[in-house]
Backbone as a ProteinNet text record, in pm:
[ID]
protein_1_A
[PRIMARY]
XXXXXXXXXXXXXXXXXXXXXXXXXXXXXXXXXXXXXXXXXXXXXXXXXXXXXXXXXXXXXXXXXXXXXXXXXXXXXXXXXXXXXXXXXXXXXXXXXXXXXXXXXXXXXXXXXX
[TERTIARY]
33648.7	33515.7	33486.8	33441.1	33408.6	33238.1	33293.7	33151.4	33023.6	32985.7	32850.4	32862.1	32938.4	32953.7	32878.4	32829	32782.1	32874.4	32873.1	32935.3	32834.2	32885.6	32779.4	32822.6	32788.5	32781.4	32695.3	32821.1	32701.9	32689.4	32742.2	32679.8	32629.9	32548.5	32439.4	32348.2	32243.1	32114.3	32024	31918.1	31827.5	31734.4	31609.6	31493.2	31406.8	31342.5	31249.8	31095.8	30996.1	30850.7	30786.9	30707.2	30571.9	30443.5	30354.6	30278.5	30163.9	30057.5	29946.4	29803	29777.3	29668.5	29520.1	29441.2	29302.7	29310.7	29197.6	29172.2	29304.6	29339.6	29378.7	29536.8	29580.2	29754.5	29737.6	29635.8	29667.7	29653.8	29582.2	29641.3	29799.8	29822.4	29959.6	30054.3	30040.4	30141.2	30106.8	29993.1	29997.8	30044.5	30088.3	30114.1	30281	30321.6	30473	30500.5	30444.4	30432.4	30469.4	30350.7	30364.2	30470.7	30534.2	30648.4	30792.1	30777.8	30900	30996.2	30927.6	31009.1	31102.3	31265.8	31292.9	31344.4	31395.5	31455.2	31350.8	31192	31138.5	31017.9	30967.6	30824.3	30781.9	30589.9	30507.9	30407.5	30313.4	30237.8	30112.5	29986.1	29899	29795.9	29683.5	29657.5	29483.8	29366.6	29275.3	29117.9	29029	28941.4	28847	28836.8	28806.9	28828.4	28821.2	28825.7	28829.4	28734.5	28730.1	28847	28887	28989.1	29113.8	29115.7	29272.5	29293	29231.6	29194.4	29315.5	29249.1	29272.3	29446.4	29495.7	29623.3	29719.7	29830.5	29926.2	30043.3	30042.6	30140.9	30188	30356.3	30359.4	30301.9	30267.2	30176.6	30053.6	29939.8	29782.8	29766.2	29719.3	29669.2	29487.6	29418.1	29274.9	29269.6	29225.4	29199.9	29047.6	29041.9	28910.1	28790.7	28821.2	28727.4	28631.2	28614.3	28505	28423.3	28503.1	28447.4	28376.9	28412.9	28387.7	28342	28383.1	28301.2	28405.1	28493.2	28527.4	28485.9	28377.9	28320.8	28370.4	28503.5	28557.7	28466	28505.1	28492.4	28358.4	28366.2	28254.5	28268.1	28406.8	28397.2	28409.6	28399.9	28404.5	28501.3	28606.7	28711.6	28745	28613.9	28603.9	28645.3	28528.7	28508.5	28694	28764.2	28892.2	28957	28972	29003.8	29018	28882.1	28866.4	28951.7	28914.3	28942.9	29105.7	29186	29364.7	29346.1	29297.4	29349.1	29305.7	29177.5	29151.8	29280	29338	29432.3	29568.4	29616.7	29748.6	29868.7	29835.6	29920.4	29951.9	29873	29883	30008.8	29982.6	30062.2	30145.2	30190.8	30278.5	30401.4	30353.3	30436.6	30468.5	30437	30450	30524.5	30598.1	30710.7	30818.4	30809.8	30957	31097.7	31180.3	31311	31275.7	31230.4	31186.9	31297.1	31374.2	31458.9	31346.4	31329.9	31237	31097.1	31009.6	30891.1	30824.3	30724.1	30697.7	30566.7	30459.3	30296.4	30181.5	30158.5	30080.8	29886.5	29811	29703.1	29623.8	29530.2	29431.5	29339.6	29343.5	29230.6	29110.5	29032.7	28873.1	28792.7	28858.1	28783.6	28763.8	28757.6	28704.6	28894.6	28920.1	29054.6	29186.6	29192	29311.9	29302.5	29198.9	29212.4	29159.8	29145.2	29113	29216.3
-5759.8	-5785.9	-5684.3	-5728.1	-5647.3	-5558.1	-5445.4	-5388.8	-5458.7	-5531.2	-5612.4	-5735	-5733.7	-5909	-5862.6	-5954.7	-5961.8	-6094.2	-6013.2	-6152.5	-6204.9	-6326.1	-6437	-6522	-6559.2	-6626.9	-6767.4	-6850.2	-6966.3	-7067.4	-7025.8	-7114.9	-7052.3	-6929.5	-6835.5	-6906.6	-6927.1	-7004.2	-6864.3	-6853.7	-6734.5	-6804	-6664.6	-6755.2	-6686.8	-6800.6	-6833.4	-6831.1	-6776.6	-6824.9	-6834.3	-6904.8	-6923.8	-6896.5	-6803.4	-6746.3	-6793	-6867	-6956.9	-6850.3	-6761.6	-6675.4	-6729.1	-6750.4	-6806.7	-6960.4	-7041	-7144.4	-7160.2	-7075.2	-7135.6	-7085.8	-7007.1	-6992	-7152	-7180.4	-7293.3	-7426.8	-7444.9	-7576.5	-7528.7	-7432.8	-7419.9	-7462.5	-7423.2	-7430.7	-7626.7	-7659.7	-7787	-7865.5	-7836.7	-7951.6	-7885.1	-7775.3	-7760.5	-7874.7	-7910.4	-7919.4	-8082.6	-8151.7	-8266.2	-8277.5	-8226.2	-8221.9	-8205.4	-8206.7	-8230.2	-8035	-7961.8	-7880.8	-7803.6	-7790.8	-7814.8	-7639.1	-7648.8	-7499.3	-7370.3	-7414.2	-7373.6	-7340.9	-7198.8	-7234.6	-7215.3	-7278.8	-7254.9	-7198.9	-7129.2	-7058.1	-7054.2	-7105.8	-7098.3	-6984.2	-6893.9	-6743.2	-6800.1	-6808	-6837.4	-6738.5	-6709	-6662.1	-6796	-6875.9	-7014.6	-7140.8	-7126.4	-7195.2	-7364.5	-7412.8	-7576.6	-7577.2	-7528.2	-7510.8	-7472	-7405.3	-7391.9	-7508.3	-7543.1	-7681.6	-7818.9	-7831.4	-7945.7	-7878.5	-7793.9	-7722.5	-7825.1	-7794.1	-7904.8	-7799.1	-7666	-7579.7	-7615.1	-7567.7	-7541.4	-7490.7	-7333.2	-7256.3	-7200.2	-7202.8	-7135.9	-7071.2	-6934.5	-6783.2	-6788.3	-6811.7	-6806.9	-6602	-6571.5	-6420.2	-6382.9	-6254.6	-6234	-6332.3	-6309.5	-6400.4	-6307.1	-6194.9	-6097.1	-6111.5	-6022.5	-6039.1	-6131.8	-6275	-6345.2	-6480.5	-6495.2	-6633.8	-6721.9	-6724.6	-6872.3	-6938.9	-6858.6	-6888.5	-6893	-6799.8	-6781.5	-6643.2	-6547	-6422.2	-6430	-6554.6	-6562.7	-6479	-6510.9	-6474	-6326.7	-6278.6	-6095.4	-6028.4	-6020	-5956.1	-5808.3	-5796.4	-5649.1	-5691.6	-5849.7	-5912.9	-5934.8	-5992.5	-6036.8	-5930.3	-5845.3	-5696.5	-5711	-5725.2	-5637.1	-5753.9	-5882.4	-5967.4	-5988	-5961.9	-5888.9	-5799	-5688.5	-5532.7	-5593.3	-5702.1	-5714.9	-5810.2	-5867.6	-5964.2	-5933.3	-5825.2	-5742.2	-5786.8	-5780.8	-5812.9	-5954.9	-6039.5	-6202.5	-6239.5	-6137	-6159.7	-6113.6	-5990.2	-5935.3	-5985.3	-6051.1	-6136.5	-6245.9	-6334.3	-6456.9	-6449.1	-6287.6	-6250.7	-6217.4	-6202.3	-6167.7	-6189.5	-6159.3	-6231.2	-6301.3	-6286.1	-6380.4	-6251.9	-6319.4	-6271.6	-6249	-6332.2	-6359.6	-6385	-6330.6	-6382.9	-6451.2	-6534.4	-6553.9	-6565.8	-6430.2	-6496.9	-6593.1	-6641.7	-6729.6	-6718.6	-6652.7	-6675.6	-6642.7	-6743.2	-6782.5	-6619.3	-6530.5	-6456.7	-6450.6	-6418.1	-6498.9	-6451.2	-6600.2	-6570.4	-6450.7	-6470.2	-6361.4	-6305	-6411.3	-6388.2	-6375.2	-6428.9	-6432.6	-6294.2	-6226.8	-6160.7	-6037.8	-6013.8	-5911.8	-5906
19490.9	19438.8	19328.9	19218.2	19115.2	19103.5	19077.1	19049.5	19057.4	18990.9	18971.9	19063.6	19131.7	19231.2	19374	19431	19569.2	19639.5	19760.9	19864.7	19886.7	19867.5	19975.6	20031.2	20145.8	20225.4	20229	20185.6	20167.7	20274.8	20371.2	20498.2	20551.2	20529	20634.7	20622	20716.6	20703.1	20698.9	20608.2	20602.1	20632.5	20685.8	20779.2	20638.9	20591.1	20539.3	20559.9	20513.7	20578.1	20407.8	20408.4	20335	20391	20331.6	20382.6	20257.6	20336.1	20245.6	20265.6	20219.9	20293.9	20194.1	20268.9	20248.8	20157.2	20088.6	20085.2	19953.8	19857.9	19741.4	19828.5	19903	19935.8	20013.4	20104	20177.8	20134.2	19996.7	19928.8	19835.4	19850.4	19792.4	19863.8	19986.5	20126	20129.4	20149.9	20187	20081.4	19968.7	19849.5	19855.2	19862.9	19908.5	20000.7	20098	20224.8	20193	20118.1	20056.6	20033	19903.2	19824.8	19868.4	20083.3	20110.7	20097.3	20079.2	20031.4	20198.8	20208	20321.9	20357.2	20460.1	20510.8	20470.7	20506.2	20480.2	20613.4	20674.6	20790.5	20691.2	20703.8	20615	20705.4	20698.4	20768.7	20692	20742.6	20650.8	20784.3	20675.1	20726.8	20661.6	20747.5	20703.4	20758.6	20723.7	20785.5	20815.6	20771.1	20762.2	20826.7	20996.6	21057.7	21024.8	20967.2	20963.5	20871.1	20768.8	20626.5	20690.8	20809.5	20885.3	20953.4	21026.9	21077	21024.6	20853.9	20794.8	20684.4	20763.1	20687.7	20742.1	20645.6	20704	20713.6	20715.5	20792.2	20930.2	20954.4	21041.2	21176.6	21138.4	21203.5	21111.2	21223.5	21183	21220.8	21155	21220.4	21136.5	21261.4	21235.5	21221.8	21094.9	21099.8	21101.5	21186.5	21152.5	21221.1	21352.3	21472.9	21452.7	21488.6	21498.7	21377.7	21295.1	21142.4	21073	21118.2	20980.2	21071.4	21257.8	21324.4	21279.4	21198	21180.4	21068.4	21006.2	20913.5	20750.8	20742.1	20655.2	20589.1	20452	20424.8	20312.9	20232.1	20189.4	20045.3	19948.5	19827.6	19822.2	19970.4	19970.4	20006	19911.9	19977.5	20068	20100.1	20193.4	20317.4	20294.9	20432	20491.3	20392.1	20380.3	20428.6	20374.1	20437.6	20539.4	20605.4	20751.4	20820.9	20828	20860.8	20874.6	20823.4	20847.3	20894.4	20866.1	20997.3	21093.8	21119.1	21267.2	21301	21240.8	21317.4	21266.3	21210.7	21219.1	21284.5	21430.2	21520.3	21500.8	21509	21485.3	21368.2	21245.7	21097	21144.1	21177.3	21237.6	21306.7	21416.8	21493.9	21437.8	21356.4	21290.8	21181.1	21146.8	21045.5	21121.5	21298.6	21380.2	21344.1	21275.8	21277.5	21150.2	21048.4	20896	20819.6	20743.5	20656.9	20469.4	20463.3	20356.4	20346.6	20254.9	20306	20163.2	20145.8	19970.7	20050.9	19976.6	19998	19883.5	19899.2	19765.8	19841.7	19752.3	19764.6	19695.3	19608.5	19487.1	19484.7	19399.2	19353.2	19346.7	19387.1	19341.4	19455.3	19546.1	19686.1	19814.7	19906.7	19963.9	20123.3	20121.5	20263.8	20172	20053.2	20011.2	19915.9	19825.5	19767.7	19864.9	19958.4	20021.1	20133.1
[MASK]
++++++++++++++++++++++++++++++++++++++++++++++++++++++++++++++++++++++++++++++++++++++++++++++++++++++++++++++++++

C-alpha cells in the first residue's frame, strides 16, 4: 500500500444514523426518507411533540419534557439548549454502536439552533 492509500473494505457494512434535530432537520430527514435513501437510521430529535408525532423517522426522541411540555422551544434557542442537556442521555444512547453520524437542522428556530 502506498503512502497516500487507505484500505478498504468494501463489504464492511458501517452503521450509519441521520440525525433530524428540530422542525427544519425533521423535514430534511422526512424527504430523505421519501426519497428512498437506503443503509441509512434516520432519527428525528424534536422539542415539539405534535411535529415528532407526524416524522417519518425511524426513531423519535421527544427532548425537553420539562423544559418546553411538548410544546416545542418557541424560536428560542436557550429554550433549545436546555431542552438537550435535559435529554442527553436519550441522544446519547440513540448514537450506541453508530459508526457515522450526519446532523441536519434549519437555523432560525428555537430546538435545532440551540
Amino acid at each position: 500500500m502506498g503512502r497516500y492509500e487507505i484500505d478498504v473494505d468494501d463489504n464492511k457494512v458501517v452503521s450509519i444514523k441521520v440525525i433530524g434535530v428540530g422542525g427544519g432537520g425533521g423535514n430534511a430527514v422526512n424527504r430523505m426518507v421519501k426519497c428512498n435513501v437506503k443503509d441509512v437510521e434516520f432519527v428525528a430529535v424534536n422539542s415539539d411533540k405534535p411535529a415528532l408525532n407526524k416524522s417519518s423517522a425511524t426513531h423519535k426522541i421527544l427532548i425537553g419534557e420539562k423544559a418546553t411540555k411538548g410544546r416545542g422551544a418557541g424560536a428560542r434557542p436557550e429554550v433549545g439548549l436546555k431542552a438537550a442537556e435535559e435529554s442527553k442521555e436519550a441522544i446519547t444512547d440513540i448514537l450506541q454502536g453508530c459508526e457515522m453520524v450526519f446532523v441536519t437542522a434549519g437555523m432560525g428556530g428555537g430546538t435545532g439552533t440551540g
